[in-house]
N, C-alpha and C positions, 0 to 999 in steps of 0.2 A: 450639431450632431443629428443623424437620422436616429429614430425612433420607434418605439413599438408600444403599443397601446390596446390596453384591454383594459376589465373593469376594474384592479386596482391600481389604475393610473400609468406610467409611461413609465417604459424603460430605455435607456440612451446608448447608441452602441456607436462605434464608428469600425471601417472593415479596411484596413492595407494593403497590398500586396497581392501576388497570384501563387499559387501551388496548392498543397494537402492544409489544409485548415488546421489552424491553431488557437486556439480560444484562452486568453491571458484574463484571469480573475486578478482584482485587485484586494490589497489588505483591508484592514478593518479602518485603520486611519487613514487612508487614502481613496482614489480613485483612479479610474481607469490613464490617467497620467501619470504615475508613480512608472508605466511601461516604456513611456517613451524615448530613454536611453537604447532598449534593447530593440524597439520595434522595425528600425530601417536596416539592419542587418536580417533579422526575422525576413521580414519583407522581402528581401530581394531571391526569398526559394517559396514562401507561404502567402497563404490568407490569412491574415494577423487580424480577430476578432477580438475587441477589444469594449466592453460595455461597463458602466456603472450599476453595480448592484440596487436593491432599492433602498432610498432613502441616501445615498450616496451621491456624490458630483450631480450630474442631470438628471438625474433619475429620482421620479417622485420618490416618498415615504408610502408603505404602503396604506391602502386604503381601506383595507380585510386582511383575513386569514392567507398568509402564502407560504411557501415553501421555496429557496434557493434554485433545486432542485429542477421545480415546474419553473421558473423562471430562465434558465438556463434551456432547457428542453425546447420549449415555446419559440427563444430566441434562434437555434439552431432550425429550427423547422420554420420560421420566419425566412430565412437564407437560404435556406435549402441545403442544408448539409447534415446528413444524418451521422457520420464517423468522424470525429476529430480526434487532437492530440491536445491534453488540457491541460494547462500550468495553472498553479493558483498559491498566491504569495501570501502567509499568513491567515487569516480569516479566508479569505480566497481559495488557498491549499483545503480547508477544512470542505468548502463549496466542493471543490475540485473529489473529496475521496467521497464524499455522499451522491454525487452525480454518477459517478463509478461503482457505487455498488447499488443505485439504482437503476441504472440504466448501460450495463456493462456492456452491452454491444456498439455503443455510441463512442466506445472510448479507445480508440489506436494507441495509446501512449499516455502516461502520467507522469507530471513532475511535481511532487511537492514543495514548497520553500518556506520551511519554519511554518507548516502548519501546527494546528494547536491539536489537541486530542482530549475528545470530549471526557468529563470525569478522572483528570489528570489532576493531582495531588500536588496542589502550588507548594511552593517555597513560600517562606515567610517575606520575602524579597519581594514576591510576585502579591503576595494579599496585602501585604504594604502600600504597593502603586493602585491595587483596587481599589482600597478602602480611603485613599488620597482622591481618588478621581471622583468616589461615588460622594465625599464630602464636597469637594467645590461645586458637584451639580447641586448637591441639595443646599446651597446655599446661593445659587444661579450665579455661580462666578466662573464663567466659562471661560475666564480668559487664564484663570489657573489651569483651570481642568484640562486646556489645551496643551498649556505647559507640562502639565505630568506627563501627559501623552509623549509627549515630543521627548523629554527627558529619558523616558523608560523606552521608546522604540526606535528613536531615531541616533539621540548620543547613544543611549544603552551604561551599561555598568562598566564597562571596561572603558571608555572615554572621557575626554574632558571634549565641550563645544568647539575647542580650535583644533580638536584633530578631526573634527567630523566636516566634509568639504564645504565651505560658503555658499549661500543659498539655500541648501537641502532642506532645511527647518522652514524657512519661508516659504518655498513651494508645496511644503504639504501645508503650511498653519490652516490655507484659506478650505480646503478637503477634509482634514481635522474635523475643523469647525462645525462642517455642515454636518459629518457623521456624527456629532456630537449633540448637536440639534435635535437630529431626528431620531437619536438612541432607540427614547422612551417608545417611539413607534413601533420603530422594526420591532423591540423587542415583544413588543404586545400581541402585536400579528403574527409574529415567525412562529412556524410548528416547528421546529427544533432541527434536530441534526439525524439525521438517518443511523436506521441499523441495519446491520448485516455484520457480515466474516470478513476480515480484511483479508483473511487467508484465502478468499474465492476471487481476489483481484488476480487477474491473470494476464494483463496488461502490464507490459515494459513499464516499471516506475524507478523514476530517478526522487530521490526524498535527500534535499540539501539544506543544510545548516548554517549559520554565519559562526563563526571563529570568536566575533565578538558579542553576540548573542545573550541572553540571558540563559543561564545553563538548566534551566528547566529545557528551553527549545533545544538544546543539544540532546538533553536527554528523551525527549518524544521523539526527533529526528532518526536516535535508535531503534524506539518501539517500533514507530512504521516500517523502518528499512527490515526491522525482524519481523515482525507480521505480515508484511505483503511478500511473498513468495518470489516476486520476479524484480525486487525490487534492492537498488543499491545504493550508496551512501556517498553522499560528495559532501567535504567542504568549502566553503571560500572563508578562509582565513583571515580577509580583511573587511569582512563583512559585518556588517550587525543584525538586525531583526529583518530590514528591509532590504535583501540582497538583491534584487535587481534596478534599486537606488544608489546601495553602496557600490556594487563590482558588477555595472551592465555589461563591460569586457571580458571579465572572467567567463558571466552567467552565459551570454551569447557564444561564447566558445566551446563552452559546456552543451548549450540546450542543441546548437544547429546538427551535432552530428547525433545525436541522440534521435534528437525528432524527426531525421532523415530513417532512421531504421522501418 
């Protein structure tokens, strides 16, 4: 994967396709391959820009103080493209609306998918899988800690592991992993989550939910749809936390006429 590099260390991107640029953020447990169900369709109208956050897939841990935000920015103006359309899936979604209310002229179109929303009022469901995950690290048994992960985002609560498609769990364990590694980093360096009005996003946004979800994310996926002004509400029904894992047919069918606008 080509690269970009500055002084806290390299960030990994790879670029698709030809048209109006689309910049696909991936989830908190995964990496910029969680897309590649969706991307050869994407691809064949866009520039499908596709990078690992830090401390993610190839992308070092950072090595100072950063911000999502400037990392995104950076990368865009590394390519040359000043306006794009930005999808961002989970943790990614959340990148994707602080990008946007920092840098609103950058942004033609938004889609969220099961983003999170800072200062949201977990379920007991939700502080259960934290306080699971934060016990296997502090006991360094990351092969549990992986486990939760995969149980609470990938099966999710409405599933048993045979209805969720063969493979899926594998392909993210080794992605998992690494984000799990490098938590303690990111979390030391990151300056946090941007503020602003989500009601000054003035950007076409699509904010979609999975059916089988954890119903906290169903219930934020309303917040945003009622907060951002230009903004409308789709489900995929046979989806879980990771929609563009679970339903890349549906989400592709969804995103292409959308991102054409």
């Amino acid at each position: 994967m080509p690269t970009l590099t500055d002084a806290l260390g390299k960030l990994s991107y790879v670029v698709d396709g030809d048209g109006p640029p689309v910049v696909l953020v991936h989830a908190g447990i995964a990496d910029h391959r969680m897309w590649d169900a969706v991307v050869p369709a994407l691809a064949e109208h866009h520039t499908v820009i596709r990078y690992d956050l830090r401390g993610f897939g190839e992308s070092a841990p950072p090595a100072g103080p950063f911000r999502e935000t400037d990392d995104l920015r950076r990368l865009l103006d590394h390519l040359g493209h000043h306006r794009v359309r930005l999808v961002g899936a989970s943790w990614g979604g959340r990148v994707a609306v602080d990008f946007t209310l920092t840098h609103p002229e950058r942004v033609h179109a938004l889609a969220l998918l099961a983003a999170p929303w800072p200062g949201y009022p977990w379920s007991a469901e939700m502080i259960a899988y934290d306080e699971a995950e934060t016990a296997a690290l502090a006991a360094g048994d990351l092969d549990t800690a992986v486990q939760v992960n995969l149980d609470m985002w990938v099966r999710g609560p409405a599933r048993r592991w045979e209805d969720v498609a063969p493979g899926t769990a594998d392909r993210l364990r080794g992605p998992l992993r690494t984000s799990l590694v490098n938590q303690s980093a990111v979390g030391e360096h990151s300056q946090g989550t941007a503020t602003g009005d989500l009601a000054t996003i003035t950007a076409p946004t699509l904010v979609a939910t999975g059916g089988l979800d954890v119903a906290d994310f169903q219930d934020i996926g309303r917040r945003y749809a009622t907060a951002i002004p230009a903004a409308h509400l789709h489900e995929f029904p046979t989806a879980g936390h990771l929609i563009p894992v679970d339903a890349p047919t549906e989400l592709t069918a969804t995103l292409l006429p959308f991102l054409a606008g």
